[in-house]
N, CA, C and O of each residue as an XYZ file, in Angstrom:
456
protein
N       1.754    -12.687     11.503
C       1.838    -11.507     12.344
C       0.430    -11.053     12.713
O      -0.449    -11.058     11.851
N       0.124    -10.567     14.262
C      -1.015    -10.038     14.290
C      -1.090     -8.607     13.936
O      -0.249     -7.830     14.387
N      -1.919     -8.257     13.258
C      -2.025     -6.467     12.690
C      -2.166     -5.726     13.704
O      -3.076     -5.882     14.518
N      -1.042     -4.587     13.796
C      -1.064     -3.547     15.069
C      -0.648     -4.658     16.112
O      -1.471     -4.681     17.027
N       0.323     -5.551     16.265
C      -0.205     -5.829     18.298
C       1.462     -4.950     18.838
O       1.680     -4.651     20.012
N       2.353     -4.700     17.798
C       3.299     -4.201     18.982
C       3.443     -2.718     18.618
O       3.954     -1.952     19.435
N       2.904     -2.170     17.117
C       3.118     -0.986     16.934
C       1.632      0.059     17.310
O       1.213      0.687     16.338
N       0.995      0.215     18.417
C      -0.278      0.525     18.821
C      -0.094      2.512     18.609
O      -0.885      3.353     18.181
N       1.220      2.609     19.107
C       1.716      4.186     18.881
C       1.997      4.546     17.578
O       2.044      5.776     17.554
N       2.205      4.090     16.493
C       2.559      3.951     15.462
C       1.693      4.282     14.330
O       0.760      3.481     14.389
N       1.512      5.170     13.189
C       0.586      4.848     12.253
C       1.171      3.968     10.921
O       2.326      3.934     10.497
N       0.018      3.301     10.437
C       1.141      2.402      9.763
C       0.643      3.343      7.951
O       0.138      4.460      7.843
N       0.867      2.776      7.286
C       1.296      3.378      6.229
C       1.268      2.079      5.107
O       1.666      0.937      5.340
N       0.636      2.627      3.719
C       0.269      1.450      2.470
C       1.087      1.984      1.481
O       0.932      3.118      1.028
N       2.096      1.079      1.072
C       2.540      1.867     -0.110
C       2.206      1.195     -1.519
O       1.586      0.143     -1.364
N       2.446      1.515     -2.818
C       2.062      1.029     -3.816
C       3.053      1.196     -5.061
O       3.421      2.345     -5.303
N       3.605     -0.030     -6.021
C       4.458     -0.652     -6.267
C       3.397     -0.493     -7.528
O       2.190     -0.602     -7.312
N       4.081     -0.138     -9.309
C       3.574     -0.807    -10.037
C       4.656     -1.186    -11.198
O       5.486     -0.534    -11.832
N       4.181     -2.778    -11.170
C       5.463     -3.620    -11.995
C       4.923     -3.196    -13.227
O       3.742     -2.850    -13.256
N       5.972     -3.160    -14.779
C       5.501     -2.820    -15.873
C       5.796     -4.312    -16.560
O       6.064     -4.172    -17.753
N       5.819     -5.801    -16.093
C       5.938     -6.688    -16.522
C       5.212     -8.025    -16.197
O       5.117     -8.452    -15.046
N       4.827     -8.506    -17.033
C       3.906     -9.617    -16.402
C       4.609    -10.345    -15.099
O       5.808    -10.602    -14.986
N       3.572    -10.611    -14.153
C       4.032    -11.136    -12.693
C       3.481    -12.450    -12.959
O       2.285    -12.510    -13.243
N       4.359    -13.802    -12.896
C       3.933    -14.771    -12.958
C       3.353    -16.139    -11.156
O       4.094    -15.840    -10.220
N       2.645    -16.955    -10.868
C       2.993    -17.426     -9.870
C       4.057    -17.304     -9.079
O       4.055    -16.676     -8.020
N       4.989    -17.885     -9.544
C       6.440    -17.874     -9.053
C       6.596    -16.475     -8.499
O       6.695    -16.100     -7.331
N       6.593    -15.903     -9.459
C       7.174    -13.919     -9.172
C       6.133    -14.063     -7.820
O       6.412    -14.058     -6.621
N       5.105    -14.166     -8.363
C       3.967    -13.580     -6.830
C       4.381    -13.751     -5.234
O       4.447    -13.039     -4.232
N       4.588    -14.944     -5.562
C       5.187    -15.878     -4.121
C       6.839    -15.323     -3.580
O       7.111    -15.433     -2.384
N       7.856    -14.748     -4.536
C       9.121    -14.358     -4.675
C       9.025    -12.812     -3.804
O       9.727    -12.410     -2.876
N       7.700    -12.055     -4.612
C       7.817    -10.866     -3.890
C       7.700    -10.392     -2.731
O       8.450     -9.673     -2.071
N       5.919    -11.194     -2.349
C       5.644    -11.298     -1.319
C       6.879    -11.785     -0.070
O       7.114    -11.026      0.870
N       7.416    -12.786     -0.180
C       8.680    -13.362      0.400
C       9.877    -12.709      0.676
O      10.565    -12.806      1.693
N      10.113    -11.858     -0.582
C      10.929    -10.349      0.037
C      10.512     -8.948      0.835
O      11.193     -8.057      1.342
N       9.096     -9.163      0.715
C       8.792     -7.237      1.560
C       8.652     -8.467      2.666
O       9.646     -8.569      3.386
N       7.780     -9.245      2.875
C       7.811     -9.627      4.454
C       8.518     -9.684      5.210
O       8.219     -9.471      6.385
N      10.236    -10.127      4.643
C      11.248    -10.350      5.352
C      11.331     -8.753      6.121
O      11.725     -8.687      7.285
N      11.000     -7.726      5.503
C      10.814     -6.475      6.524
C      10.574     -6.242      7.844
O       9.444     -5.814      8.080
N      11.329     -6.403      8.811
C      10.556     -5.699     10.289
C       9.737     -4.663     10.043
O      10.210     -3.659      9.511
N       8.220     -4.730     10.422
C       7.347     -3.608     10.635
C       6.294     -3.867      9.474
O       5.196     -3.313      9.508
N       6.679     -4.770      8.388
C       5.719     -5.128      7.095
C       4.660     -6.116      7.726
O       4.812     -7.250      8.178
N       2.972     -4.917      7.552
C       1.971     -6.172      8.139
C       1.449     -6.950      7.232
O       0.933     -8.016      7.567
N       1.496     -6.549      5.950
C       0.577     -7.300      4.625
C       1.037     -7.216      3.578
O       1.727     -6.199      3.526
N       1.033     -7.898      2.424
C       1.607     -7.577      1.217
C       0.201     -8.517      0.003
O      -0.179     -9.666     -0.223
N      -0.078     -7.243     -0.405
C      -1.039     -8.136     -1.610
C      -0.597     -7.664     -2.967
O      -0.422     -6.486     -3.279
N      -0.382     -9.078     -4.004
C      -0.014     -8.898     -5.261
C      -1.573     -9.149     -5.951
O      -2.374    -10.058     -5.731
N      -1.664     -8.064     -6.801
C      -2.399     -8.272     -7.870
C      -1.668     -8.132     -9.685
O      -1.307     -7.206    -10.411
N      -1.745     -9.620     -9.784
C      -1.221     -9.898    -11.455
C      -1.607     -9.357    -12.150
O      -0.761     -8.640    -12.686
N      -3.049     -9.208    -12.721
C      -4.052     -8.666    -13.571
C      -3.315     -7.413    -13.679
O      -2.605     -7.107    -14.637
N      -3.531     -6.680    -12.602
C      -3.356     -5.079    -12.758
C      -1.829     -4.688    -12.419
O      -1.430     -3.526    -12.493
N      -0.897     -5.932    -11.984
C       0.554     -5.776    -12.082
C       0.697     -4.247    -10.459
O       1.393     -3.233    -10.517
N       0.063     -4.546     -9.636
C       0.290     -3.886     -8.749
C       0.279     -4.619     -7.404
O      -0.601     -5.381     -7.002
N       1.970     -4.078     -6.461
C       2.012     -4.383     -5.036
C       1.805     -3.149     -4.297
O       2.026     -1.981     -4.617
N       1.214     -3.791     -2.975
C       0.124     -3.259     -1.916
C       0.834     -3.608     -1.015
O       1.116     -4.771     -1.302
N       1.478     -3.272      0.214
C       1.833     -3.743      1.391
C       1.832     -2.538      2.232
O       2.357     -1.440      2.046
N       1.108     -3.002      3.221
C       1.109     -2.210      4.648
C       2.440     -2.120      5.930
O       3.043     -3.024      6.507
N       2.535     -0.766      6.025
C       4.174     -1.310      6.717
C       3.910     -0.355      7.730
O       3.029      0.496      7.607
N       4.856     -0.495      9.022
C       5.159      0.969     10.212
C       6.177      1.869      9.703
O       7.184      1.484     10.297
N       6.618      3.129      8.734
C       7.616      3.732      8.154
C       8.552      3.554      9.340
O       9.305      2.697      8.877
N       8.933      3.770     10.393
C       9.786      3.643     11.458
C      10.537      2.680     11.326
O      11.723      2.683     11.655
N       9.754      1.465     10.681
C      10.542      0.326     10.480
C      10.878     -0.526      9.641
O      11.485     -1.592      9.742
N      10.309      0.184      8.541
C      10.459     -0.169      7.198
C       9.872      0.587      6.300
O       8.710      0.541      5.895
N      10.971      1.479      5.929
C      10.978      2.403      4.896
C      10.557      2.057      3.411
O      11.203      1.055      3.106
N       9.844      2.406      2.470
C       9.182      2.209      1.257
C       9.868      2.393      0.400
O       9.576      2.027     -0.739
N      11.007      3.027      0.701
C      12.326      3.400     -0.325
C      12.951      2.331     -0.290
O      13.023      1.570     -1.255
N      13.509      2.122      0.871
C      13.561      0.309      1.569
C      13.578     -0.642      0.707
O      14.507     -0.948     -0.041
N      12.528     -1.128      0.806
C      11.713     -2.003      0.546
C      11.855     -1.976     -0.875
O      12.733     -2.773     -1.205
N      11.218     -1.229     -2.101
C      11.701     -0.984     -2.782
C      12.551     -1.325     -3.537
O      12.429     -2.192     -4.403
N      13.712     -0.552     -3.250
C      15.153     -0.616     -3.821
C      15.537     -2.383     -3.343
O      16.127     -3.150     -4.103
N      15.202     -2.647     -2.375
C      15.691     -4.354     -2.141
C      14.847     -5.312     -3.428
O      15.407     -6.202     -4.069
N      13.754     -4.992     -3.565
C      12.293     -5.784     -4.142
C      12.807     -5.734     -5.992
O      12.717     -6.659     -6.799
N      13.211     -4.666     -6.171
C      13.685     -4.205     -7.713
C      15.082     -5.080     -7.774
O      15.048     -6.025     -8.562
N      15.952     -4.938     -7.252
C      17.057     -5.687     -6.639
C      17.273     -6.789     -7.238
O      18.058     -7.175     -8.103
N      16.218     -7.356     -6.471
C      16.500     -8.846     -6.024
C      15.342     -9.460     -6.890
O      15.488    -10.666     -7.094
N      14.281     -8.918     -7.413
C      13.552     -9.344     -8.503
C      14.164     -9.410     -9.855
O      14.409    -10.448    -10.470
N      14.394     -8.144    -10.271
C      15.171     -8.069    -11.720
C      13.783     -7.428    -12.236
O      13.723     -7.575    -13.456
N      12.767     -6.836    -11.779
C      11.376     -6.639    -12.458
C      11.468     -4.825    -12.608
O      11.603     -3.956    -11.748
N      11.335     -4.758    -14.034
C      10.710     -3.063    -13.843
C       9.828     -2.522    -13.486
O       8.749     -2.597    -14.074
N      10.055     -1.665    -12.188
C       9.452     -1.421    -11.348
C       9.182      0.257    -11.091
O      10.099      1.073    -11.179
N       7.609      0.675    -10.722
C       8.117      2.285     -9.919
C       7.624      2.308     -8.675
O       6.792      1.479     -8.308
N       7.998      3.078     -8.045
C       7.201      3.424     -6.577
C       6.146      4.173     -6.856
O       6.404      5.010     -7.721
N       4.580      4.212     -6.289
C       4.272      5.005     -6.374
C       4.299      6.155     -5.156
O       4.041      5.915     -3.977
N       4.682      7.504     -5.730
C       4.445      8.543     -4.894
C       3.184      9.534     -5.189
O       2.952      9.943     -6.326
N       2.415      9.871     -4.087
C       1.412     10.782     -4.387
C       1.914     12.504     -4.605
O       2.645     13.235     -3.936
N       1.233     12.683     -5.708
C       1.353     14.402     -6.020
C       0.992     15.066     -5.089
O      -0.084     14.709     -4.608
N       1.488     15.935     -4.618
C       0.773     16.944     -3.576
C      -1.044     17.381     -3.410
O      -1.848     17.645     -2.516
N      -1.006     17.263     -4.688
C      -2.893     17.267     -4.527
C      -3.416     16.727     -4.094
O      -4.460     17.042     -3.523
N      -2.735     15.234     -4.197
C      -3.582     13.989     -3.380
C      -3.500     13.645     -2.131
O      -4.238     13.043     -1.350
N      -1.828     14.437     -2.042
C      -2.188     14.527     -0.244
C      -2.979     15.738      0.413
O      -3.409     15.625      1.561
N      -3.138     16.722     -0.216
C      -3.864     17.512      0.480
C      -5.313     17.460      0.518
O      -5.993     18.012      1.382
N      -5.818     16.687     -0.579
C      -7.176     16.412     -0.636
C      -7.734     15.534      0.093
O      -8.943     15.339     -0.027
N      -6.810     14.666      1.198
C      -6.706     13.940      2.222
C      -6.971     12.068      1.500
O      -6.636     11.566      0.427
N      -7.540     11.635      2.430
C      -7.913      9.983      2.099
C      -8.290      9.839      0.552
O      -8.749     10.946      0.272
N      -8.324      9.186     -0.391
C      -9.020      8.781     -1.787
C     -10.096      8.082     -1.374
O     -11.136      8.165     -2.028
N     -10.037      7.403     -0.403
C     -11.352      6.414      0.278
C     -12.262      7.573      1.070
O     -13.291      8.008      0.553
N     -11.761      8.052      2.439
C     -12.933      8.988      2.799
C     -12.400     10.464      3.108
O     -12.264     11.055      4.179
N     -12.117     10.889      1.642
C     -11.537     12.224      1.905
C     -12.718     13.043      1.721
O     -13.628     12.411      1.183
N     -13.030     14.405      2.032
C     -14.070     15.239      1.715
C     -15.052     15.459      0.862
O     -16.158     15.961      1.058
N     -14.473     14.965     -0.284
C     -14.801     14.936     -1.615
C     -14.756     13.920     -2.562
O     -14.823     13.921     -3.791
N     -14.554     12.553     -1.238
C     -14.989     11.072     -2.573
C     -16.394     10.784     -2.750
O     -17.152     11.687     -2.395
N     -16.902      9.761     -3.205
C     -18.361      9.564     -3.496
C     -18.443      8.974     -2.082
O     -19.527      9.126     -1.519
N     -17.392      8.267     -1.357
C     -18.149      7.762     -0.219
C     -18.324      8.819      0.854
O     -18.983      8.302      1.756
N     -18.072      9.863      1.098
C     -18.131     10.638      1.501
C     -19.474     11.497      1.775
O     -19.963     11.973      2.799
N     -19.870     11.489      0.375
C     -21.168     12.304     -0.098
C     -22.084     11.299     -0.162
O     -23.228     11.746     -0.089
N     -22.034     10.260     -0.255
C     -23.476      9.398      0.221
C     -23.852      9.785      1.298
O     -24.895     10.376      1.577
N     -22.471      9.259      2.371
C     -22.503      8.837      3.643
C     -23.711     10.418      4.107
O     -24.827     10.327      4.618
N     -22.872     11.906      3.647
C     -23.767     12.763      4.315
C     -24.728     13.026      3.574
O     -25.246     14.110      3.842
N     -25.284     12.353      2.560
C     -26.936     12.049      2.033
C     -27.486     11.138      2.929
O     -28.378     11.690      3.574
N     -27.347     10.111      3.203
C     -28.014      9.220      4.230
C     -27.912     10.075      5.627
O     -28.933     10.248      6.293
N     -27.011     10.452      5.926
C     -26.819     10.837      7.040
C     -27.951     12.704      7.315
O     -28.227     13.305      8.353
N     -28.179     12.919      6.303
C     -29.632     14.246      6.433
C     -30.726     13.488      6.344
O     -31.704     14.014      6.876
N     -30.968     12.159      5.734
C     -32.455     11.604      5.673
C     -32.583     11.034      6.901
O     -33.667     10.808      7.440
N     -31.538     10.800      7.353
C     -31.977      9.846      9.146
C     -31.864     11.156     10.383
O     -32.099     10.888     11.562
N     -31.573     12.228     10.051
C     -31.881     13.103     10.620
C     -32.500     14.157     10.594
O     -32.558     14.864     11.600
């Protein structure tokens, strides 16, 4: 799939999955193979180590509840969704919200070049 080419109106949306059981090869390849089958799913990354799925989706067209409830399903794996607490949405991005470190570099560099 190319990223963004038919949903350009659309914001897309990352949700995050954490299995409480070791994910083996097999599993990796199994999961991935079920969120893709999703209309609107642009990416799906498994990380074993840390037992967490990552997939980028359009909510319009594939719901995270969705997805989800099929992935637990049809895996047999104990699983949660993650949902963010209200703090974390109001504190905006974790990457460049007001108050991450990348944030506060950026406007340290950004007073020395000006």
């Amino acid at each position: 799939k190319m990223y963004g080419s038919l949903h350009t109106d659309q914001p897309i949306q990352m949700s995050l999955i954490d299995v409480q059981e070791e994910i083996s090869t097999d599993c990796e390849m199994e999961i991935k193979q079920s969120i893709k089958q999703f209309e609107g799913v642009e990416h799906v990354f498994v990380n074993r180590d840390s037992r967490k799925v990552v997939y980028s989706h359009y909510p319009k067209e594939a719901s995270s509840i969705e997805v989800f409830n099929h992935l637990k399903k049809s895996s047999g794996l104990r699983m949660t969704r993650y949902q963010p607490i209200l703090e974390e949405v109001v504190g905006g991005c974790p990457v460049t919200g007001p108050s991450t470190l990348t944030m506060k570099m950026g406007g340290q560099i950004w007073s020395l070049i000006h």
